[in-house]
Phi, psi and omega in degrees: 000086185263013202281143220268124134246164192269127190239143153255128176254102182291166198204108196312157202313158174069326220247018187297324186290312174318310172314300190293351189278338174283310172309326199280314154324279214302313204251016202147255206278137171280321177275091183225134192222109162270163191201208182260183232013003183175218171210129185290166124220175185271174158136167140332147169280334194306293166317328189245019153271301179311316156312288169322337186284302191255007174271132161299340212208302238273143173258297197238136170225109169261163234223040201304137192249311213210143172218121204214177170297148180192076160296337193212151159332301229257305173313339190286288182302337196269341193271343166248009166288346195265007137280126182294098215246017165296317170324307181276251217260103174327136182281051145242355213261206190229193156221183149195162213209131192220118164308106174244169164193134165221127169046071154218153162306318222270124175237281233259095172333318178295302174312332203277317195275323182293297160315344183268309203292337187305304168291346166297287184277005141257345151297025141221020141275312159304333184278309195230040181026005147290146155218148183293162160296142170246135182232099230264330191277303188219024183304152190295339178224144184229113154269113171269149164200107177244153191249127162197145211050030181086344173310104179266134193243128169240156190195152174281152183281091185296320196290307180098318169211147156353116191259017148326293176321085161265007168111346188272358183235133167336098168331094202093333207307178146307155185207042185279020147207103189338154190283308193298341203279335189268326213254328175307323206296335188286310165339290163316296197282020167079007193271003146332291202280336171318289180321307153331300210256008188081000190279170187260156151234175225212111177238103192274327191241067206257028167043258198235026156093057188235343152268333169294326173287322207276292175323336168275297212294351162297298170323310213257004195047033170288117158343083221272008158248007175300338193273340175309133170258011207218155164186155179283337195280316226285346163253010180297152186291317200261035173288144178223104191268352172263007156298311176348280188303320190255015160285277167006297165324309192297289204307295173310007165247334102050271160278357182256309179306321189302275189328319184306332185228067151288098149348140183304107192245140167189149202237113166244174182194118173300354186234117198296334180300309167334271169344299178303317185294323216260325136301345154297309187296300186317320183270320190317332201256003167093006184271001166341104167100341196246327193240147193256129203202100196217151161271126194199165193259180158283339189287350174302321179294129226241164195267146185243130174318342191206134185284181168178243204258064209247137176225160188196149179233114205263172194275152165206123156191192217274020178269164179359136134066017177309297178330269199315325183292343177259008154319298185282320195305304156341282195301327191302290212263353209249324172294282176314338210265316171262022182239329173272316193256022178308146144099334170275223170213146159200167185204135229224105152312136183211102211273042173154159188289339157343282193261016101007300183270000170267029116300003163056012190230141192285124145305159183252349193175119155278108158234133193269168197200152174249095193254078173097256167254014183261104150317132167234166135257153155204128183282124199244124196260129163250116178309041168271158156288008168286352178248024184268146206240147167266141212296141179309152169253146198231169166277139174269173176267168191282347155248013168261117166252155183277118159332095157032029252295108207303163185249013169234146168205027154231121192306347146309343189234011169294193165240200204280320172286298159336351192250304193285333183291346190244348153282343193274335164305308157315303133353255180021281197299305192284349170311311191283346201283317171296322218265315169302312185265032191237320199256338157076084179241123185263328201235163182177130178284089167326304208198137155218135192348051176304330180266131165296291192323324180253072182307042196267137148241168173239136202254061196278146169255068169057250197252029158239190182224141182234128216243138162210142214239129191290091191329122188273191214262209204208033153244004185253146145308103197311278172318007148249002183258338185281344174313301195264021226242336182272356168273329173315285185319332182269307188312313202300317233278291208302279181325302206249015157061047168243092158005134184285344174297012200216002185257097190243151210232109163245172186250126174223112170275160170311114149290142169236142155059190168316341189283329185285338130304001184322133161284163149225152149210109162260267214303284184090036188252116155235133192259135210248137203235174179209152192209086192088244175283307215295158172232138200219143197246113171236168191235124183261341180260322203278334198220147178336292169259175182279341170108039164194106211298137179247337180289330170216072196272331160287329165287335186268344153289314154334289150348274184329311194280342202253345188251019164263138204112317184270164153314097158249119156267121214248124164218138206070094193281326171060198157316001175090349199332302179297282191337295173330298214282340182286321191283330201276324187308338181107022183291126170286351135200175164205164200212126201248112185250140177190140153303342151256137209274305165340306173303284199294333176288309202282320151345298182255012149309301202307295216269002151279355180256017164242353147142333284245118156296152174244053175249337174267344221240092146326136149222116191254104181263116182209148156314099197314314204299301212262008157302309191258027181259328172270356160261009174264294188320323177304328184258356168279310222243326181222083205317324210276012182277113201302110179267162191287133184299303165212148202238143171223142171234107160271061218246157185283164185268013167186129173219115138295096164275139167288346159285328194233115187320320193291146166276193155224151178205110187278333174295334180267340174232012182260018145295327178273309197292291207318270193329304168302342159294332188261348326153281184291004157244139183294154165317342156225066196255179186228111171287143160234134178259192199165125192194133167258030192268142195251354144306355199307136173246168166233122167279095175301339168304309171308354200200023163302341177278005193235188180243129181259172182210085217267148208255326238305252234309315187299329191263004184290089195288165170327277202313345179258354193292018189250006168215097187289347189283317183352320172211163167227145213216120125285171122269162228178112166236160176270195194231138161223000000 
């Protein structure tokens, strides 16, 4: 069948030029006029199997049969009686019939798609007193009929299903990037000539394989339709199966040639569930042994021998605090990208130009794409250090100042308190060097204001200092106090042999009221510390604390020792820290409640940066109070509701909520949270309460039925032991 015919190939939105640039290479063909939703060409039935076989970027390939006026139902139905439809489709056989309407009377799709098949099975009722079956899943004919401007084009469906569907992914599985949508972006990002040239590729978020697989079979020269078993053509009457049969052919000899110098392809993902789907897609597509598939993070990734790609679609869309998180996530991969990958090319999903630019690197090309109804960009970069751009300068919030430059910097010109502040460090240091490298302590409080004269505390973060200088009283002199505040910082420098660029300085004055929780976001700089398994994201600039309580680094081991297995509820959640540590402890989920949308962003930073999936891991921004008054009222009403295993309660000692008119005052109210905390606990679950208000009395009265176990002292590290107050700690078990 060499007769020259007219085919519509459709094409997800944006990606029309891309088709046509493919008919026309790949395939060939001279006559091609792309447009919108897809591209008219010329060709062979011959031509338009081989597409179906091999467009990479094509959704449909139609078949146009008849094109006529249809203002109306009746016009509609009389312009497809007029088509022979015995020619095509057995009066035994089946149909489905798929609907469009654009700037038409005829609006309602359904009706519209109910008239065609009407007029169809009824010419063949009239011819053979029979009418075919409709079959919405696998019919032997695929009918298209799109209606625009009352213009109706009806054609047959050649594809039959979507030819995204390339047979290798999991029936129902997450699709969040269409296979052809994976195969443009590769397209785009040049990897044909990479893949050409020997080079490996990199997928660090590669989800459920879907760039990566899609990258072999371009690199391996595999058919993205060889694996189907459905196509619209193959029972249509006028199929021609042995041209069929010996495209087929072509191809399995193709992919068995391809697959010999297929390039090093590998796929990473931090959530071993991805991983798993994703090793499923690899065998379903015949690729077992050909794509390298491991869990693993981004801070994890090491400089690779030889350059090539690295793509990536990093996760996104609209849950809890996603924005920021994909803030950092972004700025994060923008880091590894310039510390690991000179000399390669990459290319990025970005669900705006925005956060495009917290990668810190000039893109070379944009391009936009739709991954479903959501505009994107994706950007393509060469990881050299002539584009890497520098971070925006920012306003600090008001109580971080940048240190000083001291105006003593030589240990000869010190004064005499400056000589004992830097012996008392030295002390310090050497009380703590066994406990720290016996205990493998990365972060840990150096000095809190031991000398009255130096009101300081000092903080190590693994290799920055974190300096906070207790604001003195307005009976001291100001000018002598910024005096000792700048010999402090020179003594600090000096002693722990640090760069002042590593030296962060705050001021902390009393919070009240709402002023004690302020967000600020300036910098957006996080510097990620490690603690046990865990790695924790801390912030030095932006916000009062850094967003890692360092006094309850044993409670947070506790945790650990106590949840694997169990139900954790983490509340007034703060940074997720007790989480992280309940999950990697083996909490079979957990669920983190706070009132900042901040917090929770920063929470599920922590916890995509330790692998941790969120399909387990809950985050709820609610008034803490009245979350957990309605989740005791839940499990009071429906006993048989799986209650949480350990529960940790932190709650701060005067909180405003911005949600809710009522306050907290943990002396006055941790009678009621305790009980109600416990209300939500299994019969052998374990509460740990926790408060740094160091006036705290535990009303003990309140709770003779119950066995309290006070932890204070057991959870008090070494490095706090010089304020036993710091915290106060139970265990808490209930009474049933």
């Amino acid at each position: 069948m060499s007769t020259l015919l007219a085919f519509f190939a459709t094409a997800p939105k944006g990606m029309e030029p891309l088709l046509a640039n493919e008919l026309h290479d790949t395939f060939n063909l001279s006559q091609v006029s792309p447009t919108r939703a897809g591209v008219a060409f010329q060709g062979t039935i011959t031509q338009a199997y081989r597409i179906c076989l091999w467009s990479r970027i094509a959704n449909r390939i139609l078949l146009p049969l008849s094109t006529f006026p249809a203002p109306d139902p009746e016009a509609l139905y009389e312009g497809v009686q007029t088509i022979r439809w015995d020619e095509h489709l057995a009066a035994d056989g089946s149909l489905a019939v798929d609907f469009t309407s654009r700037q038409s009377h005829l609006q309602h799709t359904h009706f519209g798609a109910l008239k065609v098949k009407d007029a169809i099975v009824d010419q063949f009722r009239t011819y053979y007193q029979i009418r075919p079956n409709v079959n919405q899943q696998q019919p032997d004919l695929r009918i298209n009929v799109h209606l625009d401007h009352d213009q109706a084009i009806v054609s047959i469906d050649l594809s039959g299903d979507s030819l995204h569907r390339r047979g290798y992914r999991e029936s129902g599985g997450p699709a969040p990037l269409k296979e052809n949508l994976a195969a443009a972006i590769l397209i785009w990002a040049g990897w044909p000539q990479i893949a050409a040239q020997g080079g490996q590729l990199l997928d660090p978020m590669c989800g459920s394989g879907t760039l990566p697989i899609e990258a072999a079979l371009i690199a391996a020269d595999i058919a993205p339709g060889l694996l189907r078993s459905y196509f619209g053509f193959l029972h249509w009457r006028q199929h021609d199966p042995i041209r069929w049969a010996n495209l087929l052919a072509e191809a399995q000899q193709r992919k068995v040639a391809g697959l010999s110098q297929l390039p090093k392809i590998m796929g990473y993902d931090i959530d071993k569930n991805a991983i798993r789907s994703a090793l499923i897609h690899v065998e379903r597509a015949g690729l077992t042994g050909k794509i390298h598939l491991e869990k693993r993070s981004l801070a994890q990734l090491t400089a690779l021998p030889s350059p090539g790609l690295l793509v990536t679609n990093p996760p996104y869309g609209e849950r809890l605090g996603n924005y920021e998180a994909m803030k950092h996530l972004y700025s994060h991969l923008g880091e590894v990208l310039r510390t690991h990958f000179q000399g390669w090319q990459a290319a990025v999903i970005a669900s705006d130009l925005d956060m495009g630019k917290q990668i810190g690197i000039r893109a070379n090309k944009k391009y936009t794409l739709y991954n479903g109804a959501l505009e994107c960009k994706l950007l393509r970069f060469n990881i050299e250090s002539q584009w890497f751009m520098q971070p925006q300068t920012t306003t600090e919030p008001p109580w971080y100042q940048p240190p000083p430059v001291p105006l003593v910097d030589k240990v000869n010109q010190w004064s005499q308190g400056a000589h004992m502040l830097a012996n008392r460090l030295q002390k310090n240091l050497k009380h703590l060097k066994r406990w720290v490298q016996r205990e493998q302590i990365h972060c840990f409080r150096l000095y809190d204001a031991d000398l009255p004269e130096y009101a300081i505390a000092i903080d190590i973060y693994e290799q920055w200092i974190h300096v906070q200088e207790y604001a003195p009283p307005k009976t001291i002199d100001q000018q002598k106090a910024k005096d000792r505040l700048q010999e402090a910082l020179a003594v600090i420098a000096e002693v722990l042999q640090t760069p002042p660029q590593r030296i962060f300085l705050k001021v902390r004055h009393p919070q009240k009221g709402k002023t004690q929780y302020q967000k600020h976001n300036n910098t957006g700089q996080f510097y990620e510390i490690h603690e046990d398994k865990a790695i924790f994201l801390v912030n030095l600039t932006d916000y009062l604390d850094t967003g890692l309580f360092l006094d309850h680094r044993l409670t947070r081991q506790l945790i650990f020792s106590l949840a694997q297995g169990q139900r954790f509820l983490n509340l007034f959640g703060y940074t997720g820290t007790a989480t992280v540590q309940a999950a990697l402890g083996g909490a079979m989920a957990t669920t983190t409640v706070d009132t900042s949308k901040t917090y929770l962003a920063w929470a599920h930073r922590n916890l995509i940066r330790n692998g941790l999936s969120e399909h387990h891991h809950q985050l709820i921004q609610a008034d803490c109070q009245s979350w957990l008054q309605q989740e005791a009222d839940r499990f009071t009403q429906s006993p048989r509701l799986g209650r949480y295993g350990l529960i940790f309660l932190d709650p701060p000692t005067f909180s405003n909520s911005k949600q809710t008119d009522q306050t907290l005052d943990i002396q006055r109210d941790h009678v009621t949270l305790i009980r109600t905390a416990l209300k939500c606990l299994t019969r052998n679950g374990v509460l740990i309460f926790s408060t740094n208000y160091q006036k705290f009395k535990l009303d003990t009265q309140a709770f003779t039925q119950l066995q309290l176990e006070n932890m204070s002292h057991l959870t008090l590290p070494k490095d706090f032991e010089r304020n036993p107050r710091i915290h106060q700690c139970w265990k808490i078990y209930p009474s049933y």
